[in-house]
N, C-alpha and C positions, 0 to 999 in steps of 0.2 A: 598905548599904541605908538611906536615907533614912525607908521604912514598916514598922512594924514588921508581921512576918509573922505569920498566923493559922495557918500551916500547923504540925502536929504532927511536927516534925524527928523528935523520940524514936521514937515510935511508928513512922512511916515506916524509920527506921535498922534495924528489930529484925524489917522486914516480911521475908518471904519471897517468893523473884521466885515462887512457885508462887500468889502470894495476891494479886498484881496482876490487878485484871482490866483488859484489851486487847481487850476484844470492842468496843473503839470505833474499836479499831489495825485499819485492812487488812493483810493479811500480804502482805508481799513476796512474790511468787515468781521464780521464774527467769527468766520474761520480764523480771522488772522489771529484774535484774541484767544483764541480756544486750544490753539500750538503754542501761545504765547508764554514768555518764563521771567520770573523779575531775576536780575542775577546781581548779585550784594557781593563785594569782596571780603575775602574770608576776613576773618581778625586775628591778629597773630599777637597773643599777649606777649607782654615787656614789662621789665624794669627801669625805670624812666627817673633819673636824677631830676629834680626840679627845685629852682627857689622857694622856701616854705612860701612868699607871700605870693608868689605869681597862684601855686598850686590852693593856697585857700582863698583866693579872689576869685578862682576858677568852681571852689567845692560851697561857695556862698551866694554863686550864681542857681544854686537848685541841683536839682536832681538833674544827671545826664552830663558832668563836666567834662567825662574822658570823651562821651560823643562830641561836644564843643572845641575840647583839644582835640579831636583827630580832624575836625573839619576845617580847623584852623589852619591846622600842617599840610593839610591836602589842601588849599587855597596856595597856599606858598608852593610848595612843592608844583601843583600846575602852574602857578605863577612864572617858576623859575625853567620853566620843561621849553617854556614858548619864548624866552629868549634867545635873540642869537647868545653863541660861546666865542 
């Protein structure tokens, strides 16, 4: 963060969820969920040049390495979206 923050981190960490007040929050209700839609952005497959070790330190992590590379990029890429230019 480029501004320093006025907010009281400490204080907020040590609150209790009973001590939040949300009377500015609408509650969901059931109708709301029942309209409700998860929406996932599509996936647009690629050929993707990579260093053999980056890509088998990636495929020795387990099953699911291209989700771990995509979330990785997508960290960076928001990362770079919220700086100034």
């Amino acid at each position: 963060m480029n501004k320093v923050s006025k907010t009281d981190w400490k204080r907020l960490s040590e609150m209790e969820d009973k001590d939040i007040d949300t009377s500015d929050i609408a509650e969901l209700d059931d109708a709301f969920f029942q309209n409700a839609e998860v929406q996932v952005p599509p996936k647009q497959p690629v050929t993707l040049r990579l260093d053999a070790d980056v890509l088998l330190w990636f495929k020795s992590q387990g099953q699911g390495y291209q989700t771990r590379i995509n979330k990785l990029l997508r960290r960076y890429m928001e990362s770079q979206q919220s700086r100034p230019r």
